[in-house]
C-alpha positions in Angstrom: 3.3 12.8 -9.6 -0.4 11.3 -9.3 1.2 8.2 -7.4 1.9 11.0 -4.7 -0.4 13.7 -4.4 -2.7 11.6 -2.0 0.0 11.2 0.4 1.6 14.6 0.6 -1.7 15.9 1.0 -2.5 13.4 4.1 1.0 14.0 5.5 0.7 17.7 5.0 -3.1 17.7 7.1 -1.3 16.3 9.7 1.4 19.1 10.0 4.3 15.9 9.1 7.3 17.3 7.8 7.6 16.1 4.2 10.9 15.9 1.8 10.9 15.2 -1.6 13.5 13.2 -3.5 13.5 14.2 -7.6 15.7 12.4 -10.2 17.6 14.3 -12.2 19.8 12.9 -14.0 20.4 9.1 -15.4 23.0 6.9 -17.5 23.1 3.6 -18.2 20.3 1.3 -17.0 19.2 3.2 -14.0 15.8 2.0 -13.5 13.9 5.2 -12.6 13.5 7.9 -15.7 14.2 11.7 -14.7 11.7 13.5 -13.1 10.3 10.5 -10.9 9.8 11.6 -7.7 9.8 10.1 -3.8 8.3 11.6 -0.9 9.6 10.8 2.7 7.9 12.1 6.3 9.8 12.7 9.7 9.1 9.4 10.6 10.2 7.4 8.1 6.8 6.9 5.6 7.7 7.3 2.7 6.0 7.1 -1.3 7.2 6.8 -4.8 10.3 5.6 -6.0 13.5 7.0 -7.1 15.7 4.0 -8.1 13.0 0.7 -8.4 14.7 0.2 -4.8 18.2 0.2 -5.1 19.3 3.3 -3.5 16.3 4.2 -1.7 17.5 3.7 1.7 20.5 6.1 1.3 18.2 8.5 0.1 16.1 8.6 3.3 19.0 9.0 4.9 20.1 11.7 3.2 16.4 13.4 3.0 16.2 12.8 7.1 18.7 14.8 7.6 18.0 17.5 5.0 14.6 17.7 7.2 17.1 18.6 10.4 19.3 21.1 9.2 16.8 22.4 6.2 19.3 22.2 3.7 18.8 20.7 0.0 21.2 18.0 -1.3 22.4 16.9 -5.0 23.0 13.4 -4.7 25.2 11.3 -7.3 25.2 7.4 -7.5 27.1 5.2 -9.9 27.7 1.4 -10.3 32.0 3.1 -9.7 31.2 4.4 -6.7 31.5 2.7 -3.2 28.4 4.2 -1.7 26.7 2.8 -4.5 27.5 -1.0 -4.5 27.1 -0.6 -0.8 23.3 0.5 -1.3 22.9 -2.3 -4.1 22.9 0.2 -7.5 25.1 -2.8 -9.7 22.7 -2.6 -12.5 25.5 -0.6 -14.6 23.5 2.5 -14.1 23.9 5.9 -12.5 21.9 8.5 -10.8 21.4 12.3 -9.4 18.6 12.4 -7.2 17.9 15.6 -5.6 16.3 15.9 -1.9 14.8 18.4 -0.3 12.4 20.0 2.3 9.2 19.7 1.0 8.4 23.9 -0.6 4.5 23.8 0.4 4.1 26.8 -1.7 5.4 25.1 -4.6 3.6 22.0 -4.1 0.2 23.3 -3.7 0.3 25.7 -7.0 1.9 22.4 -8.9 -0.6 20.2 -7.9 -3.7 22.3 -8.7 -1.8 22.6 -12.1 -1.5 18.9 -12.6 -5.0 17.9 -11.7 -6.1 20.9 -14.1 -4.0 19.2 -17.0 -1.3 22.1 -17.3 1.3 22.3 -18.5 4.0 23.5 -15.8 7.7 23.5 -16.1 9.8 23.7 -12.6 13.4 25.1 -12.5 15.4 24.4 -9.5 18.8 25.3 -9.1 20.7 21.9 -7.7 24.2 23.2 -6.3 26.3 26.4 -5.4 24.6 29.2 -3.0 21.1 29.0 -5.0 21.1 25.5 -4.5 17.0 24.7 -3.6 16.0 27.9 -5.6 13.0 27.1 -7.7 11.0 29.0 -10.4 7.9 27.8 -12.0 6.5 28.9 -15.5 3.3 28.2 -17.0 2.8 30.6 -20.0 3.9 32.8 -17.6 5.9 33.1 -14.1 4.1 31.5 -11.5 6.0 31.2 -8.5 9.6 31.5 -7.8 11.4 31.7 -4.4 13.1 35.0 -2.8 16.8 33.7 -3.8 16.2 34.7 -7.6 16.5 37.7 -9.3 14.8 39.3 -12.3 17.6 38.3 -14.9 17.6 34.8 -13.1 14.1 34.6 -14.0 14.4 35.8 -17.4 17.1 33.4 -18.6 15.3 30.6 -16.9 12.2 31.4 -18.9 14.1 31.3 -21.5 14.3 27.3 -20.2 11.1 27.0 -19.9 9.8 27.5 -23.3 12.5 25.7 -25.3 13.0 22.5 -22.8 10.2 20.1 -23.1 11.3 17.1 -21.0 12.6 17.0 -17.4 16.2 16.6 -16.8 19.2 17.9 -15.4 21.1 20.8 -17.4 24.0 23.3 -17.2 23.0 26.7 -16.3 25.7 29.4 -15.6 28.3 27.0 -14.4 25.9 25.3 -11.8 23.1 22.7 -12.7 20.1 22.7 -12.6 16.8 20.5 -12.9 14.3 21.5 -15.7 10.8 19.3 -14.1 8.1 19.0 -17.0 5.2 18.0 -15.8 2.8 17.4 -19.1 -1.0 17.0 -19.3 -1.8 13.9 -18.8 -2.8 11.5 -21.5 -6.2 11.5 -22.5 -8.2 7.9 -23.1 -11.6 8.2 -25.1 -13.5 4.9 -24.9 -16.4 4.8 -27.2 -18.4 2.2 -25.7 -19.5 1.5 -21.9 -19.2 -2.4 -22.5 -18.0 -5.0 -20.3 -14.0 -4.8 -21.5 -14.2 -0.6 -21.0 -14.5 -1.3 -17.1 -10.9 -2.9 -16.6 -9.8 -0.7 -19.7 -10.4 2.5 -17.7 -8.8 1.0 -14.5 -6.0 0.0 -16.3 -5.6 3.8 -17.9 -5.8 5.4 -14.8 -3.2 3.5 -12.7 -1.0 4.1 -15.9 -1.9 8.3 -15.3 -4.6 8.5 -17.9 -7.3 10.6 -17.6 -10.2 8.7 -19.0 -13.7 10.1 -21.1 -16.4 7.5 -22.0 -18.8 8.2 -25.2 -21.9 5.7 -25.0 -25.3 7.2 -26.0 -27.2 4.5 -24.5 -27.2 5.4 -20.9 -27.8 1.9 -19.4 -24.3 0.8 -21.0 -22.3 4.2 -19.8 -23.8 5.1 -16.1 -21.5 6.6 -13.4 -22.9 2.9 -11.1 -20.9 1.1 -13.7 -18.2 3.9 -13.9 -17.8 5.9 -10.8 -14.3 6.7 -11.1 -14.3 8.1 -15.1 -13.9 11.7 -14.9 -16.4 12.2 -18.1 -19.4 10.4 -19.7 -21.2 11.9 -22.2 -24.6 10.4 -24.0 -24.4 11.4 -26.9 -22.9 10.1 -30.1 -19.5 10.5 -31.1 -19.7 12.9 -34.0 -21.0 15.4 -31.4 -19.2 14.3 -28.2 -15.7 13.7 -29.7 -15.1 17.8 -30.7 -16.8 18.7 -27.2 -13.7 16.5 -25.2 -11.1 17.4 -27.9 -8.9 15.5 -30.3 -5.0 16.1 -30.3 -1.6 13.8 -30.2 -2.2 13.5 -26.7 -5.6 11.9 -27.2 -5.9 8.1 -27.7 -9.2 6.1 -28.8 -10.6 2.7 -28.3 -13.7 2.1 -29.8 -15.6 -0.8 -28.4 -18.9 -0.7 -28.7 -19.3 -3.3 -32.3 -22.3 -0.9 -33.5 -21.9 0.8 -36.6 -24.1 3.6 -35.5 -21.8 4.6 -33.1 -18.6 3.2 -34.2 -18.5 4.7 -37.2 -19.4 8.0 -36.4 -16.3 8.0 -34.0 -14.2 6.7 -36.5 -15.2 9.1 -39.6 -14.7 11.8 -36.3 -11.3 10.8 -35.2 -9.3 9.3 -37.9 -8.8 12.6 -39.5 -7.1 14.3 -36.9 -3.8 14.0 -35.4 -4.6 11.4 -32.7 -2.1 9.0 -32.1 -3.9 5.9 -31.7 -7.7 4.8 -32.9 -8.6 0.6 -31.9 -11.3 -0.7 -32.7 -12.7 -4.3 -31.4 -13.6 -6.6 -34.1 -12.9 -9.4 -36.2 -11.3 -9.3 -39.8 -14.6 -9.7 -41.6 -16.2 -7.0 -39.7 -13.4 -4.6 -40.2 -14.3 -5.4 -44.2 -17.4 -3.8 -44.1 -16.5 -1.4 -42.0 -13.6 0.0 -44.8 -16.0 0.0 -47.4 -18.7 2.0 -45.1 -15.6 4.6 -44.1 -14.6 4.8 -48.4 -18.2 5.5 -48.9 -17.8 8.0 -46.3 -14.9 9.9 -48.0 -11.9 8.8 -45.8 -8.7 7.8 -48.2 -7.3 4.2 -47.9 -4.4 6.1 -46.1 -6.4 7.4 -43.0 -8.5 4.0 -42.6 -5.0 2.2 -42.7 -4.3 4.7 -39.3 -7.2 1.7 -37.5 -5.4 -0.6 -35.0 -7.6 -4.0 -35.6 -8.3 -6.2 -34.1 -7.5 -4.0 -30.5 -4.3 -4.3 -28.5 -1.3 -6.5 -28.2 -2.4 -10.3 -28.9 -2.3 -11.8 -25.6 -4.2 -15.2 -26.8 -7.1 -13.3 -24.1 -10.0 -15.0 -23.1 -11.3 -12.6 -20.3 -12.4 -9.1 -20.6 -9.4 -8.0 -17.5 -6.9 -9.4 -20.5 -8.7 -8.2 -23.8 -8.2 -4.5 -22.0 -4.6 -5.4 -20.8 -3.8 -6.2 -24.4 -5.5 -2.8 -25.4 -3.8 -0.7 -23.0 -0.4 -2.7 -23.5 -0.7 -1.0 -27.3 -1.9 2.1 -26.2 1.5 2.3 -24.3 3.7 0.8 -27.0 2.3 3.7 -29.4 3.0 6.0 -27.2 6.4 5.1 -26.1 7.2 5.0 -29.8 7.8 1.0 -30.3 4.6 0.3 -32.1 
């Protein structure tokens, strides 16, 4: 959604009819997950992606036209079907993609939601006379449209809490999209150094949300960092609880100074984050063990350290020691690494 928001928002200051194109369903090797999202304006701009390119033009089309007659539209591609060879889906894979008018109700309560970090779930009914129909649900109802009832609301609620990834679903003999849209991922860098200033570019074009720890201000200033959303100058032991530790809440700690590394460390590794690196060499990483035993962590929670940092790459730059970083960051969160 971030890779949109700008856009919308320009088209919408401009009073340009907007539609929005959602995947909803996939099989195969389609190359877009559900969920991702493209954004088209009456004349012809367009953001995002829906298929990697392969059906994007139909899709226009078809979300065009739904800006004419203001009517929603569930459409269905496969590597069987005519239209889709003919708009170049041969990968082997299939898609729904949904398109739509642009709600700017919706849109405006969603993306104060996203940029908040909340969880939000949206439920939009994808065929038969409710086709278009939306409710939202936070830990709450937030929004729905005038189509739905009480008892439509209540069993989609229902929805909502159990259904924790986006996709398309049967719902009293019509489908239906579920659209999760999750907190982002949090990046903590301990360390303002050289390789944390491609690191945190990297993390937010890859939807992170990105804190740096440094208590040495010259090292973590907002002239070196102007696009991090938080620096804090104080050591990690204090800063770490202040931002928050949780599985969605990944750690690279960079700075190769004991006094600070190993506060974050003896902070971090206790918790249920998914991910602590730490740059340094093997000998380095010798003391540091015996410094973290000393310390009380188990050989079982030091074992949790990713070092040295990241993916080998063979890197010689800091742009590819933080490419290598991130590239593990993602692996552990995708669940390969």
């Amino acid at each position: 959604m971030f890779d949109i928001i700008e856009t919308v928002d320009f088209w919408l200051s401009q009073n340009r009819p907007v539609a929005m194109a959602t995947v909803t369903k996939t099989w195969g090797s389609a190359p877009r997950r559900e969920g991702s999202k493209m954004v088209v304006s009456s004349d012809l701009a367009m953001a995002g992606s829906v298929s990697g390119g392969c059906v994007e033009g139909a899709v226009i089309e078809e979300a065009l036209a739904g800006l004419q007659d203001k009517q929603p539209r569930l459409l269905k591609f496969g590597v069987a079907d005519d239209t889709a060879w003919s708009v170049g889906l041969t990968c082997g894979g299939k898609i729904h993609v949904f398109v739509e008018p642009l709600d700017v109700d919706w849109w405006t309560l969603l993306e104060q939601r996203i940029k908040n970090d909340q969880l939000t779930t949206t439920i939009t009914v994808l065929e038969g006379d409710l086709a278009g129909e939306k409710g939202v649900f936070g830990d709450e109802l937030l929004y729905k449209t005038t189509g739905l009832t009480d008892d439509h609301i209540a069993s989609l609620k229902q929805i909502a809490e159990t259904t924790h990834r986006s996709g398309q679903i049967t719902w009293q003999d019509t489908e239906i999209m579920v659209d999760v849209s999750n907190p982002r991922p949090h990046l903590i860098i301990i360390g303002g150094v050289h390789v944390a200033i491609p690191l945190q570019a990297f993390a937010r074009q890859l939807g992170f949300r990105v804190s740096i720890i440094d208590p040495r201000q010259a090292f973590a200033s907002p002239e070196r960092f102007p696009e991090v959303e938080t620096i804090l100058h104080t050591y990690p032991d204090k800063a770490l609880p202040q931002l928050g530790l949780d599985r969605n809440t990944y750690l690279a700690v960079l700075t190769h100074d004991p006094k600070i590394d190993d506060k974050a460390l003896i902070t971090a590794l206790p918790t249920d984050v998914p991910y602590v690196g730490v740059l340094s060499s093997s000998r380095t990483h010798e003391k540091r063990t015996k410094r973290l035993q000393e310390a009380g962590l188990s050989d079982d929670v030091i074992e949790r350290i990713h070092t040295p940092i990241g993916i080998d790459l063979g890197s010689l730059t800091p742009e590819e020691i933080a490419l290598g970083i991130m590239a593990e960051i993602v692996a552990v969160r995708n669940g390969v690494r």
